[in-house]
C-alpha positions in Angstrom: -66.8 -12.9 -34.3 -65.7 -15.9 -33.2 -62.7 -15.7 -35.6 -61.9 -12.3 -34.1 -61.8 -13.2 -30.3 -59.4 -16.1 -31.4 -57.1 -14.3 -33.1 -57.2 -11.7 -30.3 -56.2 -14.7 -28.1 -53.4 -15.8 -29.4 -52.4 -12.6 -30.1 -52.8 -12.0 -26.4 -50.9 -14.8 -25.7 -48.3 -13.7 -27.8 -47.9 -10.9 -25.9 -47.8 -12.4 -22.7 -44.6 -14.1 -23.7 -43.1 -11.4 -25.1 -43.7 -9.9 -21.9 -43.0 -13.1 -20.2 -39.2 -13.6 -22.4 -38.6 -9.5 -21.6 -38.9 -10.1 -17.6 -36.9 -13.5 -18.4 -34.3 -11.3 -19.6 -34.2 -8.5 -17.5 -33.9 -10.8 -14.3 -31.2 -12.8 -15.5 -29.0 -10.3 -17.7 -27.5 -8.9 -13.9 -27.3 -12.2 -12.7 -24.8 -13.0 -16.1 -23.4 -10.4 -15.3 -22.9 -10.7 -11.6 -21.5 -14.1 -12.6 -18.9 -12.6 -14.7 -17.8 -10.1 -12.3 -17.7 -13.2 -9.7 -15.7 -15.6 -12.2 -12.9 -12.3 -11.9 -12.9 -11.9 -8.5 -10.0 -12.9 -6.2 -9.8 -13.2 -2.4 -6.7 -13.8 0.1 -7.2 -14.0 3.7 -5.4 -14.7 6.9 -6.2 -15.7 10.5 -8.3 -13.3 12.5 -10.8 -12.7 9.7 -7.9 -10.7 7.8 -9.2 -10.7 3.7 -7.8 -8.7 0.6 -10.7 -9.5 -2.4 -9.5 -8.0 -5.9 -12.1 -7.3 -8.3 -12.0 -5.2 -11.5 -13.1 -1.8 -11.4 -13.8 -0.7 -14.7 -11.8 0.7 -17.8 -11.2 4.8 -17.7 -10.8 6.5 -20.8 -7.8 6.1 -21.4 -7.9 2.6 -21.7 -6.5 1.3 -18.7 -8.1 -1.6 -16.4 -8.6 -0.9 -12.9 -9.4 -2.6 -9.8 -11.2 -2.0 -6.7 -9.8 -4.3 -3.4 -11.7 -4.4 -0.4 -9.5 -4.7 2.8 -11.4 -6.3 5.9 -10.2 -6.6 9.4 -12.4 -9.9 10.4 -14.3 -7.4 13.3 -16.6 -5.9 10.8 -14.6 -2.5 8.9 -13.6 -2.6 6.0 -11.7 -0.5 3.2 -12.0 0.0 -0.7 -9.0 1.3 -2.4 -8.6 1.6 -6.4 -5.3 1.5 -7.7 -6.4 4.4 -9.4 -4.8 7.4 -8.0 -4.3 5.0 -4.7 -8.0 6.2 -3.8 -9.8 5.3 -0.8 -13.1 5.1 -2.4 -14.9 4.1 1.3 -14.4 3.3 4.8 -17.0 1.3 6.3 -17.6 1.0 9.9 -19.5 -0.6 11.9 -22.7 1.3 13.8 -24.5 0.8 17.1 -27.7 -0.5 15.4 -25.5 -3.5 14.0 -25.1 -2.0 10.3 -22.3 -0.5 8.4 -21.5 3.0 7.4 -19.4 4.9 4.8 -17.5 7.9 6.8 -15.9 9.0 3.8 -16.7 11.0 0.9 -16.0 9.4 -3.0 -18.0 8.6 -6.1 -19.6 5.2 -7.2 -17.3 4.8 -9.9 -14.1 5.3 -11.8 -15.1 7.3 -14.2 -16.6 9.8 -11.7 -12.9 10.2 -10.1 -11.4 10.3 -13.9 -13.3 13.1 -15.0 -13.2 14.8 -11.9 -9.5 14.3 -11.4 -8.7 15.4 -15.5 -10.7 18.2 -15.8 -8.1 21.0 -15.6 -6.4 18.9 -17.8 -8.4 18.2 -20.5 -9.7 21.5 -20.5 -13.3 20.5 -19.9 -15.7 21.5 -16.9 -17.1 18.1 -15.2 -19.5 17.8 -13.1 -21.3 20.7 -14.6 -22.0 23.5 -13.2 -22.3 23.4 -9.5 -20.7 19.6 -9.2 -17.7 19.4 -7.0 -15.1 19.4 -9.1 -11.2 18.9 -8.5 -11.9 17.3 -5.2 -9.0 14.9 -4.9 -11.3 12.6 -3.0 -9.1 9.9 -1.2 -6.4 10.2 -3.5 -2.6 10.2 -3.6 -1.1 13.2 -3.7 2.3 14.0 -5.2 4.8 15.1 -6.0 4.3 18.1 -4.1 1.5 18.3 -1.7 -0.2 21.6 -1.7 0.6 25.0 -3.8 4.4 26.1 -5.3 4.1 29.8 -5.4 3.7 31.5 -9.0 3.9 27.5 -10.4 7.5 27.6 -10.3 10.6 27.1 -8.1 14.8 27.2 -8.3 16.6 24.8 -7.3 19.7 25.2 -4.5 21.6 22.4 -3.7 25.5 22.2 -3.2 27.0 19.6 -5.4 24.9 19.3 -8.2 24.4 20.6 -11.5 21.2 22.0 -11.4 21.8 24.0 -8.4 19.7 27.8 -9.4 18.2 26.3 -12.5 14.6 27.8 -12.2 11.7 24.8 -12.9 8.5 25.7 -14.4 5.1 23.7 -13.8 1.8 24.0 -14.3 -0.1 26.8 -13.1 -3.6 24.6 -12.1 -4.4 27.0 -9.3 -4.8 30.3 -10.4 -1.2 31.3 -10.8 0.0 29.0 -8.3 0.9 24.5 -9.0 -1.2 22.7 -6.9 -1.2 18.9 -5.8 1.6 18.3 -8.6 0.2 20.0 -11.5 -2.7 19.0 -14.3 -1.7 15.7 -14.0 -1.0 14.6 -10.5 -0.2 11.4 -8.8 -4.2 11.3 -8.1 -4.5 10.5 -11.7 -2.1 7.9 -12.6 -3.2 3.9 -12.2 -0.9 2.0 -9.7 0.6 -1.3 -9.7 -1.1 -3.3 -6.8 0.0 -6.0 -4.7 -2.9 -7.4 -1.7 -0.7 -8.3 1.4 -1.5 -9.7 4.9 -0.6 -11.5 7.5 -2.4 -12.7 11.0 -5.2 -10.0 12.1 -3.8 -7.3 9.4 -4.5 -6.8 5.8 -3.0 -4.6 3.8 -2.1 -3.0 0.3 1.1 -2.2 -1.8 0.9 0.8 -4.3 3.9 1.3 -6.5 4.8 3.6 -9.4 8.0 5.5 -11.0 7.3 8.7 -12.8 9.6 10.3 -14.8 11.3 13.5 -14.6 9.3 16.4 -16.3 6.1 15.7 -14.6 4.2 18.8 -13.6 4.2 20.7 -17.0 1.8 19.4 -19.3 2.9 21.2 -22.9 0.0 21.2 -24.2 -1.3 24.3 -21.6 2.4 24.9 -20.0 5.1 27.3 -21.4 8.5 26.2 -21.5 7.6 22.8 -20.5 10.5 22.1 -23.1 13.5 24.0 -21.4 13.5 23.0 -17.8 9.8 21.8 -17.0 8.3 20.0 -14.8 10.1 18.3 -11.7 13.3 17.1 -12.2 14.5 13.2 -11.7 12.6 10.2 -11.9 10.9 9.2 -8.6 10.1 5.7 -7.5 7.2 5.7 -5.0 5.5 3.0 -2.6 2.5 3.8 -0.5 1.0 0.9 1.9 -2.4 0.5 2.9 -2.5 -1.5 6.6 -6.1 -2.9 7.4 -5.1 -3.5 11.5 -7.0 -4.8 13.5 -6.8 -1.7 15.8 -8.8 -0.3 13.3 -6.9 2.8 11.9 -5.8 3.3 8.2 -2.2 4.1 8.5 -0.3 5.6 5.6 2.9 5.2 4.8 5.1 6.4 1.8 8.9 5.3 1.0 10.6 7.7 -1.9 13.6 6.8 -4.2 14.7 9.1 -6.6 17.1 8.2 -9.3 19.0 10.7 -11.9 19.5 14.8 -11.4 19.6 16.1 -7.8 16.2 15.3 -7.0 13.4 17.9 -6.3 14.2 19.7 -3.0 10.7 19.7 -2.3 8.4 16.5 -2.2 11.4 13.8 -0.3 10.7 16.5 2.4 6.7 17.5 2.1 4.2 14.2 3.3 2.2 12.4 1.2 -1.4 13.9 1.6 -4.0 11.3 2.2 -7.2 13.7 1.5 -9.9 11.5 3.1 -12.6 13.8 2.0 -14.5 13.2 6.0 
């Protein structure tokens, strides 16, 4: 008997630090972790309380690293963007209690926006049923904001050699192209470059796509012969954090090649905000 209770002893022992090296683990696994994310983590700032801090975001699946900067004004609102579709993932302002809160709609992560953004594209219905679904949350919207009738248009220009050649894009919205097709500016990963100065912070998106976008060939017809937009685009799109405490949006277009699409040099940049 004796015997017995000392075995269970240590054996109770035993499993107390099992339990013990468990709890160990668990408590300092998101510390690691934290300290990884930290060792990553970048941060400019200017006088006034101006700050741009770059940390990674994630990898989507499609392989591609991407980052999450937080903008902050020094007089307490602040602004994540991804360079992920240019999304403004949340605004926070501050509140008469003397918190923070988020005034705009977004998920937690970038694979939320991935899926949502790639669904029509990849054929697949994310969220399930019910979920939101092609919501364009904060994104970046181009080439051509809102719907192209019957997902196609002519061109008419004087002086070019396109002029009444008929383009065909993706029909995404019933019959209709909507926000640029299956594969919008909303889901292509930017290049990013933090910015600032006294009292303002600030955040430079740049990317070129090529001519053709709009009419992905593996859902769209003639994609071959005369699909998608035509001539390459070069866009920039800048973030300002001001100290007045409004998100401006700005958007400068180059377009190199063909006559360029009559549409989007003349059709803003949407900034969907999701509020």
């Amino acid at each position: 008997m004796q015997h017995a209770l000392s075995g269970s002893r240590r054996l109770s022992a035993f499993l107390s630090m099992m339990v013990l090296s468990v709890v160990a683990i668990a408590a300092f696994s998101p510390l690691a972790s934290a300290h990884t994310l930290a060792k990553h983590r970048s941060k400019q700032h200017w006088s006034g309380g101006a700050s741009v801090t770059t940390a990674p975001w994630g990898t989507i699946p499609t392989g591609q690293a991407v980052n999450l900067y937080t903008l902050r004004n020094g007089h307490g609102m602040s602004v994540n963007i991804t360079n992920y579709g240019g999304v403004v993932q949340s605004i926070n302002v501050p509140d008469k209690r003397g918190g923070s809160k988020d005034v705009v709609l977004g998920f937690p992560n970038a694979d939320d926006y991935y899926y949502d953004f790639t669904q029509g594209a990849r054929s697949s219905p994310w969220p399930l049923s019910g979920g939101s679904g092609d919501t364009y949350f904060g994104a970046i919207i181009g080439r051509y904001a809102n719907r192209i009738a019957n997902a196609s248009f002519t061109m008419t220009c004087s002086d070019c050699s396109n002029n009444g050649v008929t383009y065909h894009l993706d029909a995404n919205n019933g019959v209709n192209t909507l926000h640029g097709g299956y594969l919008g500016w909303n889901t292509a990963v930017w290049n990013a470059t933090p910015a600032g100065g006294p009292g303002y912070a600030a955040l430079k998106l740049t990317n070129t796509f090529p001519a053709g976008e709009g009419c992905l060939s593996t859902l769209t017809a003639n994609c071959s012969v005369d699909g998608g937009f035509p001539a390459n685009i070069t866009v920039t799109v800048v973030y300002p954090r001001q100290c007045a405490e409004d998100l401006l949006r700005r958007a400068e277009h180059g377009a190199v090649g063909r006559r360029r699409d009559g549409h989007q040099p003349h059709q803003p940049l949407v900034f969907q905000s999701g509020w």
